[in-house]
C-alpha positions as CSV (number, residue, x, y, z in Angstrom):
1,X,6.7,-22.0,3.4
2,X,3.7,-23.2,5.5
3,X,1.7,-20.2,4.6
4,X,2.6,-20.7,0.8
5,X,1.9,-24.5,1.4
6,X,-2.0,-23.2,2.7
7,X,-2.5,-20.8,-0.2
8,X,-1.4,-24.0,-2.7
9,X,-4.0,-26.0,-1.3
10,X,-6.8,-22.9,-1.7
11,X,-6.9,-21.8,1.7
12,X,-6.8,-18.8,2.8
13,X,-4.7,-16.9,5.4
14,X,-7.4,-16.6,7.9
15,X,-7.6,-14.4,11.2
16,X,-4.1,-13.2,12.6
17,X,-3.6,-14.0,16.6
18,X,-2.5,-10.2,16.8
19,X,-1.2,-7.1,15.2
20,X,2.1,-5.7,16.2
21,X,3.5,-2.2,16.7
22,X,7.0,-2.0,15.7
23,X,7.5,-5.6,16.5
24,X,6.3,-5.3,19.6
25,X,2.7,-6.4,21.7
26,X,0.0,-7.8,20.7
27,X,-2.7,-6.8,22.8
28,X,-3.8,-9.4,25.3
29,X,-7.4,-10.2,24.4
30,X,-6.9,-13.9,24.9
31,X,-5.0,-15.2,27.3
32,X,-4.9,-19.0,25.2
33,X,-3.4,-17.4,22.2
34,X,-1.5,-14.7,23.1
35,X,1.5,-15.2,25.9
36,X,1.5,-12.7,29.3
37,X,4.2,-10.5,29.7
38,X,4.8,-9.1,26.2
39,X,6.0,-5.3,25.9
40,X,3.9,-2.9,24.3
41,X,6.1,-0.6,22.4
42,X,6.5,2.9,24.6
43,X,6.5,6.2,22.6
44,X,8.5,8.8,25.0
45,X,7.5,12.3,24.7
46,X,7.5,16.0,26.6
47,X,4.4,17.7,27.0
48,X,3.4,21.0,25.3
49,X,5.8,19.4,22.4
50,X,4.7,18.5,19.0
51,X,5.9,15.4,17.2
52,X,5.6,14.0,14.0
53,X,4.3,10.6,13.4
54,X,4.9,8.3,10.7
55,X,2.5,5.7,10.6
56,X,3.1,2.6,8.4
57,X,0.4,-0.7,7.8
58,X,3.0,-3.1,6.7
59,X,0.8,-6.0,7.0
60,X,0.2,-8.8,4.3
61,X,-3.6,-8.4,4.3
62,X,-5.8,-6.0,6.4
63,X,-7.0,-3.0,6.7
64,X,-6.0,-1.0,10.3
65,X,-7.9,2.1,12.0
66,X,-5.0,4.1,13.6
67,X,-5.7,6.5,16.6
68,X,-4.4,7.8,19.7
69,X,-6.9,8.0,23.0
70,X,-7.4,11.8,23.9
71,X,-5.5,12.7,21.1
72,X,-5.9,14.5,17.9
73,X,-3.9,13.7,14.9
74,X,-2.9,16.2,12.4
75,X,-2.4,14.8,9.0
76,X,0.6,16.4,6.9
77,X,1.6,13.9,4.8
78,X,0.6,10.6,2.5
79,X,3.4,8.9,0.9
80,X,5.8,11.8,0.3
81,X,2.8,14.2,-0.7
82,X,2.0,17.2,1.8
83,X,-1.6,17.3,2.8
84,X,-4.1,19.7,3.6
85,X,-3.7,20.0,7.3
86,X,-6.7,18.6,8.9
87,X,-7.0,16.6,12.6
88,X,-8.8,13.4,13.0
89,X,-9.3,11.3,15.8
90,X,-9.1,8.4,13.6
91,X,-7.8,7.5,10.2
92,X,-8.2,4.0,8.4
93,X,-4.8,2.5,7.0
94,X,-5.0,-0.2,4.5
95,X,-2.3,-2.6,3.5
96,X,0.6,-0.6,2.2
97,X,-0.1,2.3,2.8
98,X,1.8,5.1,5.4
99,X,0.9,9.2,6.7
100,X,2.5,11.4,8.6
101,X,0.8,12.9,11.6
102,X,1.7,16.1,14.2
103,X,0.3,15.3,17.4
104,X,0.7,17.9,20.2
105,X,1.1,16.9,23.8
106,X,-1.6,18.6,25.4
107,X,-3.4,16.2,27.2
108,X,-2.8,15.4,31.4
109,X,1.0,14.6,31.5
110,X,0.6,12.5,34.6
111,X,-0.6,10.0,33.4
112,X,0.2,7.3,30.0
113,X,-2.0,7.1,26.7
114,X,-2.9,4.0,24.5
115,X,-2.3,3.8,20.8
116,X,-4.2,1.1,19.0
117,X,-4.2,-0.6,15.6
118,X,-7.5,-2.4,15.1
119,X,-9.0,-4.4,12.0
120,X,-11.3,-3.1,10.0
121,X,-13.7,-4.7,7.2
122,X,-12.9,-8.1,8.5
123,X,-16.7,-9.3,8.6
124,X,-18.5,-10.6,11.7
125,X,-16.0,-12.8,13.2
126,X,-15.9,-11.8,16.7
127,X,-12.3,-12.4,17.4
128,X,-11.6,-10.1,14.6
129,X,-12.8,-7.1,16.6
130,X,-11.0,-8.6,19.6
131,X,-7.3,-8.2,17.6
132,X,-5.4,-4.7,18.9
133,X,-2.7,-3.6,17.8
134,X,-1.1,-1.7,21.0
135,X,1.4,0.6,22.7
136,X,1.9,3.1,24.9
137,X,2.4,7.4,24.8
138,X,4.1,8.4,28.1
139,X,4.8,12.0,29.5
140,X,7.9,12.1,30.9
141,X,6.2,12.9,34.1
142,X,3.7,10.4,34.1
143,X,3.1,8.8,37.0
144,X,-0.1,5.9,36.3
145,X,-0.5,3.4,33.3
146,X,-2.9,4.3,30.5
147,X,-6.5,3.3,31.8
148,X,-10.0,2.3,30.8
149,X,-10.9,1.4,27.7
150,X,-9.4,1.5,24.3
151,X,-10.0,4.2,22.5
152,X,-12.7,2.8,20.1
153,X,-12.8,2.0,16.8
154,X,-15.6,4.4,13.8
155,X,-19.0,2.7,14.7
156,X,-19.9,3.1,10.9
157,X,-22.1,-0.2,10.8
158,X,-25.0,1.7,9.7
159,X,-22.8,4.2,7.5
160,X,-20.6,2.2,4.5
161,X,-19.3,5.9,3.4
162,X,-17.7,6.9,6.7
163,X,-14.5,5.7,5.9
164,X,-15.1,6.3,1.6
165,X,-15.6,9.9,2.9
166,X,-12.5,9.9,4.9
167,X,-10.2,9.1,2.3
168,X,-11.9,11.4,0.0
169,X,-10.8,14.2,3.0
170,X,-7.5,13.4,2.0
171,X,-6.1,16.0,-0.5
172,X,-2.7,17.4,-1.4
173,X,-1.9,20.5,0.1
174,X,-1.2,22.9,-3.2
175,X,0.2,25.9,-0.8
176,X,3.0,23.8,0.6
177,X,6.6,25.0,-0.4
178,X,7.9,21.6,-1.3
179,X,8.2,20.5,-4.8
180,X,4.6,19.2,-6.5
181,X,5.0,16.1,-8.1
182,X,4.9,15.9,-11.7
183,X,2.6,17.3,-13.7
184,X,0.9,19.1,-10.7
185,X,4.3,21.5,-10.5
186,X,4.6,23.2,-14.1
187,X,0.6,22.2,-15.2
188,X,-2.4,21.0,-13.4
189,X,-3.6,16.9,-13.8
190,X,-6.9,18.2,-15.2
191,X,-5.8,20.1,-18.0
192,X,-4.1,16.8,-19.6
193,X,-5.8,14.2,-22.4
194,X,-6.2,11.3,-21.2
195,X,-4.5,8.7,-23.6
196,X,-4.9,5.0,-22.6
197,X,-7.8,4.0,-19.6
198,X,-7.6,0.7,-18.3
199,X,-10.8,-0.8,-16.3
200,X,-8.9,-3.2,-13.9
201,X,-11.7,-5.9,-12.3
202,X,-11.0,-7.9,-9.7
203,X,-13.6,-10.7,-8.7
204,X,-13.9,-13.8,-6.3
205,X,-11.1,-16.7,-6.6
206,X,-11.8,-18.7,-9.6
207,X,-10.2,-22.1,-10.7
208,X,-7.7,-22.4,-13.6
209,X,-5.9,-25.5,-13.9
210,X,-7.6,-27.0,-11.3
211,X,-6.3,-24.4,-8.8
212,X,-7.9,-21.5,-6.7
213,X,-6.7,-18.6,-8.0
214,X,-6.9,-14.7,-7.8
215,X,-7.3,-12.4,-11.2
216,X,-7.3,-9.0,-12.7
217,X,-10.0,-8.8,-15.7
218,X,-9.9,-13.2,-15.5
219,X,-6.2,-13.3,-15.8
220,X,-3.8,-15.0,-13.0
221,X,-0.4,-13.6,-13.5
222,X,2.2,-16.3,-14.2
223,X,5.9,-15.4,-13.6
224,X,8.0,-16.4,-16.2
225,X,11.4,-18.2,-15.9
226,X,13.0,-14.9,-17.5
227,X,12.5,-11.9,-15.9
228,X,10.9,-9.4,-18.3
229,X,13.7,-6.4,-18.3
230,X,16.0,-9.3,-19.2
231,X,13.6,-10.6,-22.3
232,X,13.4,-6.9,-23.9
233,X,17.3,-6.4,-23.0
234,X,18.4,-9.4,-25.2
235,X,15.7,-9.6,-27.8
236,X,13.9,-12.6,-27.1
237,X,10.4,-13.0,-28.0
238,X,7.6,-15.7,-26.3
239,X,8.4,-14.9,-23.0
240,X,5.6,-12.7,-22.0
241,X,2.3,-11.5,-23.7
242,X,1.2,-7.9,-24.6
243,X,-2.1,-8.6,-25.5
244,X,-4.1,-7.8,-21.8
245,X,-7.6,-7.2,-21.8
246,X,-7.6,-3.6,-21.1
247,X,-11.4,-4.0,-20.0
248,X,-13.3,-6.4,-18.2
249,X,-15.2,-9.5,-20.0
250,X,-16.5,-12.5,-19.4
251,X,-14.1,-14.6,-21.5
252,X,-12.8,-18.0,-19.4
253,X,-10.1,-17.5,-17.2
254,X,-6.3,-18.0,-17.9
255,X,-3.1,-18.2,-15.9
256,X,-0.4,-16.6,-17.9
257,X,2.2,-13.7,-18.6
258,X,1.3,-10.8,-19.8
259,X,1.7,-7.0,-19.3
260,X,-0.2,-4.2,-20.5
261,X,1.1,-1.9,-23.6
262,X,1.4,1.6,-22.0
263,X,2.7,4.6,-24.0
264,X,5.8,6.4,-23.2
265,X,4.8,10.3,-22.3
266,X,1.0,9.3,-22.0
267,X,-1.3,10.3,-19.5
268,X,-3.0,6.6,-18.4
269,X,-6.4,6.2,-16.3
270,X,-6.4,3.2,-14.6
271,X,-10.0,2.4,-12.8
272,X,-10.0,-0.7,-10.3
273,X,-13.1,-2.3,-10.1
274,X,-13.5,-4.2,-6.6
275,X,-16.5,-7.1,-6.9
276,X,-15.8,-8.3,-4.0
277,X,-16.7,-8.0,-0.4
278,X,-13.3,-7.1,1.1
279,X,-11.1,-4.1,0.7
280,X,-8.3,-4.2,-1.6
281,X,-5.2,-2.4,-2.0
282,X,-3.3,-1.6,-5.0
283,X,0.1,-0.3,-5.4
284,X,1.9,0.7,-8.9
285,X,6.0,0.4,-9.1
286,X,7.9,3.0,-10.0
287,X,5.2,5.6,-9.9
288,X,2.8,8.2,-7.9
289,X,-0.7,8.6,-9.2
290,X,-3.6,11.2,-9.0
291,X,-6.6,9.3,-7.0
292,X,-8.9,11.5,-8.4
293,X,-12.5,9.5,-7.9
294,X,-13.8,6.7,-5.7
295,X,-17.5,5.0,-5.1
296,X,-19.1,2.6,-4.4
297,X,-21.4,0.6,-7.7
298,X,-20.1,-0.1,-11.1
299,X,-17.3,2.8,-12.7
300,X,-18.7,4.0,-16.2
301,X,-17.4,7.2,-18.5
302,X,-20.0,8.9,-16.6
303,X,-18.0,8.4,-13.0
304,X,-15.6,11.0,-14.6
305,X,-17.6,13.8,-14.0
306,X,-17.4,12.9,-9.8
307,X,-13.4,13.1,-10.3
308,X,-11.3,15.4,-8.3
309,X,-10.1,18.0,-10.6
310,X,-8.0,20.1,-8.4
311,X,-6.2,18.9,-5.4
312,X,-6.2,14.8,-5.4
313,X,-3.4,13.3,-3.1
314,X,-0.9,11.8,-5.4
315,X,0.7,8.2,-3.9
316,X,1.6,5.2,-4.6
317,X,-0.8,2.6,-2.9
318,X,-5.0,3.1,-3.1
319,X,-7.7,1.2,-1.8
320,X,-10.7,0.1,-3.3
321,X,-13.7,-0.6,-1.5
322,X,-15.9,-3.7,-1.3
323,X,-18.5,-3.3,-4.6
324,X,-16.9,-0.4,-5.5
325,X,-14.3,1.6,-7.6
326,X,-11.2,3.5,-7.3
327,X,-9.8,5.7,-10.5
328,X,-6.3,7.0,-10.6
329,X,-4.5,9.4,-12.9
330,X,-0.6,8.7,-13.8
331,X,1.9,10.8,-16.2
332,X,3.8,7.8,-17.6
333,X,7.5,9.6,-17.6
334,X,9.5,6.6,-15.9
335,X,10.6,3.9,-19.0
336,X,10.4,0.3,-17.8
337,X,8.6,-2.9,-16.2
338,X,6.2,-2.2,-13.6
339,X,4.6,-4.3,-11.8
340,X,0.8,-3.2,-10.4
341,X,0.0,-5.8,-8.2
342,X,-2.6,-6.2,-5.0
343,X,-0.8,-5.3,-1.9
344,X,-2.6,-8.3,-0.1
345,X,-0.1,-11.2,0.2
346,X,-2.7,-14.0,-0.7
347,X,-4.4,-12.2,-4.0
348,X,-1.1,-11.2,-5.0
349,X,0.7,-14.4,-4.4
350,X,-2.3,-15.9,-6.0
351,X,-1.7,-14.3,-9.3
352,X,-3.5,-10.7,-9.1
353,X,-1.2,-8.1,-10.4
354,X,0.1,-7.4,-14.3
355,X,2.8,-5.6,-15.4
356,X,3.0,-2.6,-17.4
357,X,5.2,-2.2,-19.8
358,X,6.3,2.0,-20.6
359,X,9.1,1.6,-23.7
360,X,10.8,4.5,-24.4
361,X,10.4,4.4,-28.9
362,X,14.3,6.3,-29.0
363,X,15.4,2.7,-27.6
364,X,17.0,1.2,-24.8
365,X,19.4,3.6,-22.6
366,X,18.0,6.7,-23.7
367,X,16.5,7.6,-20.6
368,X,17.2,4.7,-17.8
369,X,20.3,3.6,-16.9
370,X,22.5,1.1,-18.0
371,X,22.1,-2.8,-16.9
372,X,24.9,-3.2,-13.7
373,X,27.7,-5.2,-14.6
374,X,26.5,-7.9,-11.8
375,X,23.3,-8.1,-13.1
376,X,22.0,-12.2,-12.4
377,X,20.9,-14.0,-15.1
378,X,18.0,-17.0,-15.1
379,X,16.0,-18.2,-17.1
380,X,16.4,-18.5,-20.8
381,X,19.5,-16.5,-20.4
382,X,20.9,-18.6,-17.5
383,X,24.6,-19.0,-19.6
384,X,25.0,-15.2,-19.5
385,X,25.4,-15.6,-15.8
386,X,29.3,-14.8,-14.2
387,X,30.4,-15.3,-11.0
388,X,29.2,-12.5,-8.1
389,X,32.1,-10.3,-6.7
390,X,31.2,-8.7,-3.1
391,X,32.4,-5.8,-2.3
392,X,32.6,-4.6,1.3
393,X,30.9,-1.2,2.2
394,X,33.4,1.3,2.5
395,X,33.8,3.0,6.0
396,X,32.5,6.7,4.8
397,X,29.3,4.8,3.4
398,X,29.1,3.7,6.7
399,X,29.2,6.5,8.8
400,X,26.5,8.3,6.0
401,X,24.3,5.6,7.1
402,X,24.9,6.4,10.6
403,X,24.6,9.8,10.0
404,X,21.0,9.1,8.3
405,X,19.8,7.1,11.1
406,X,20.9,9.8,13.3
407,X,18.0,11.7,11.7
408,X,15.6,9.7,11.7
409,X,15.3,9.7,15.3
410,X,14.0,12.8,15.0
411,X,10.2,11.5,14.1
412,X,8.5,8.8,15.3
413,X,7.5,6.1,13.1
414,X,5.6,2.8,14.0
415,X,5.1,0.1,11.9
416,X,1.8,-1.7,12.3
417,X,1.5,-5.4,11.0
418,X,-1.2,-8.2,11.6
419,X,0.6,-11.5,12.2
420,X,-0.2,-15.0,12.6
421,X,1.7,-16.8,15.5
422,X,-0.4,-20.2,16.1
């Protein structure tokens, strides 16, 4: 409530007092702010072994650099797609999204390692570069603390395509024998028309109604006191618009519902256009896309002859870099809603995502499945609503969930987050 209460009044979220690692730390780099004795979360291993880590940002609003001191990191995976197996020594994280790392324990087993989470494109703040994300790799035969310095951070002051470069690096690995995700397994991304392209602009708050607001092409998404689904389910019109500027302009802005027309079967290019000096993070419901081009500058037609034809990763959560662009290539083969929203918590709370609407034209329960019985109505439907029956989890769902967790200890995953405790 207080941190909606601040974005109300046109604030913003300001600087965190630290980042976490799985709920645990934050680095001690001020000794007013952040309390002595906190635990760093310890990451037990063997050496000579290998071990996969799964590295999530799940922060509400900036960008981390991920590395391990001595270390190299092995990247296999981004978002469920297999990658071309390449180390780094660093990789840059943004806001939603998560990789998968094998990192070999060959490095002096007597002694412990730190792994650090630190801020990146935050500006000139100094206590920004101060704010560490920390915890600790131990051989199980280590016998002194992890010394000296943190590992540091890419000194890319004088280089604004180090990290664009690294994410270009970042390509799906076509040999691997898992499943390709559709169309990439039966025909390849390039060979497909595009159908619908959507230039998607973000700019710098702007006020509508008085208010300080965020927008995608100078619209602040609204939510309506219907959901959506429910509107298109029952037939009701004037709940939502459809007509979405599909392209940027210079019309005034508006705070409203709409969602953008996509066709069922179609191949859509979606371009977000960043004119703004901070990184920002898109992710797309219900859907994996192709990130075939990025840049810095203004996207035109002509950016599509930069575009990765072959092997772009396909996920679910890109970044698009201060002044620049990001272009994304999705098969539209999943009928509903979806919402496309900015993965930082003040944009998107402040109105910058849409919806996109993908209606199957042989109707309603053709190829999704049926509304649940329990479904809650609100809204202009709020009469439908019956009384909720809760059903207790049955004792062999249980013991699958066990059984799951069981396997999951079998990786290591850390969950990164910047938080604000003063």
């Amino acid at each position: 409530m207080e941190l909606r209460d601040m974005l109300d009044d046109g604030k913003d979220l300001g600087i965190p007092d630290g980042i976490l690692i799985n709920g645990k730390g934050p680095y001690r780099y001020d000794t007013t702010l952040v309390p002595e004795g906190l635990q760093y979360e310890i990451v037990g291993v063997e050496p000579g072994k290998t071990y996969r880590f799964r590295v999530h940002n799940v922060g509400t609003s900036t960008s981390l650099n991920f590395r391990i001191q001595n270390h190299n990191m092995l990247l296999v995976e981004a978002e469920g797609t297999y990658t071309n197996q390449q180390n780094y020594t660093n990789l840059d994280i943004h806001v939603g999204q998560s990789y998968s790392f094998l990192v070999t324990m060959d490095q002096n087993a007597s002694t412990d390692y730190h792994i650090v989470a630190s801020p990146r494109f935050v500006g000139s703040e100094p206590r920004w570069h101060d704010v560490n994300g920390v915890a600790i790799l131990q051989y199980s035969n280590s016998k002194s603390s992890a010394s000296g310095p943190l590992p540091a951070a890419p000194n890319d002051f004088y280089d604004k395509y180090y990290s664009v470069n690294q994410a270009r690096s970042i390509r799906m690995n076509g040999s691997s024998g898992a499943a390709r995700p559709n169309p990439q397994g039966s025909f390849h991304y390039s060979s497909i028309n595009i159908t619908q392209t959507f230039v998607l602009k973000n700019e710098s708050p702007l006020r509508i109604d008085g208010k300080r607001r965020r927008t995608i092409n100078r619209v602040s998404y609204s939510p309506p006191e219907t959901p959506l689904r429910l509107a298109d389910l029952h037939n009701l019109t004037g709940v939502y618009k459809t007509d979405f500027p599909t392209t940027p302009s210079n019309a005034p802005p508006l705070r409203a519902s709409f969602v953008l027309n996509a066709s069922y079967k179609g191949f859509l290019e979606i371009v977000f256009q960043n004119n703004e000096t901070d990184v920002q993070t898109y992710h797309l419901d219900g859907y994996s896309f192709f990130v075939v081009g990025m840049d810095y500058g203004e996207w035109t037609p002509n950016s599509r002859g930069a575009y990765n034809k072959w092997d772009a990763i396909s996920r679910s959560t890109t970044q698009v870099f201060p002044g620049g662009w990001t272009a994304v290539l999705v098969s539209l083969d999943n009928v509903g809603i979806w919402n496309l929203r900015a993965e930082k918590l003040d944009n998107w709370y402040n109105g910058q995502e849409v919806y996109v609407k993908v209606a199957d034209p042989l109707g309603y329960n053709i190829t999704e499945m049926i509304a649940p019985e329990n479904i809650l109505y609100c809204g202009l439907l709020k009469d439908l609503q019956k009384p909720q029956v809760h059903q207790a989890r049955s004792n062999s769902s249980a013991h699958a969930t066990a059984r799951w967790s069981a396997r999951l200890l079998a990786t290591v995953s850390l969950i990164v987050a910047a938080v604000i405790f003063s």
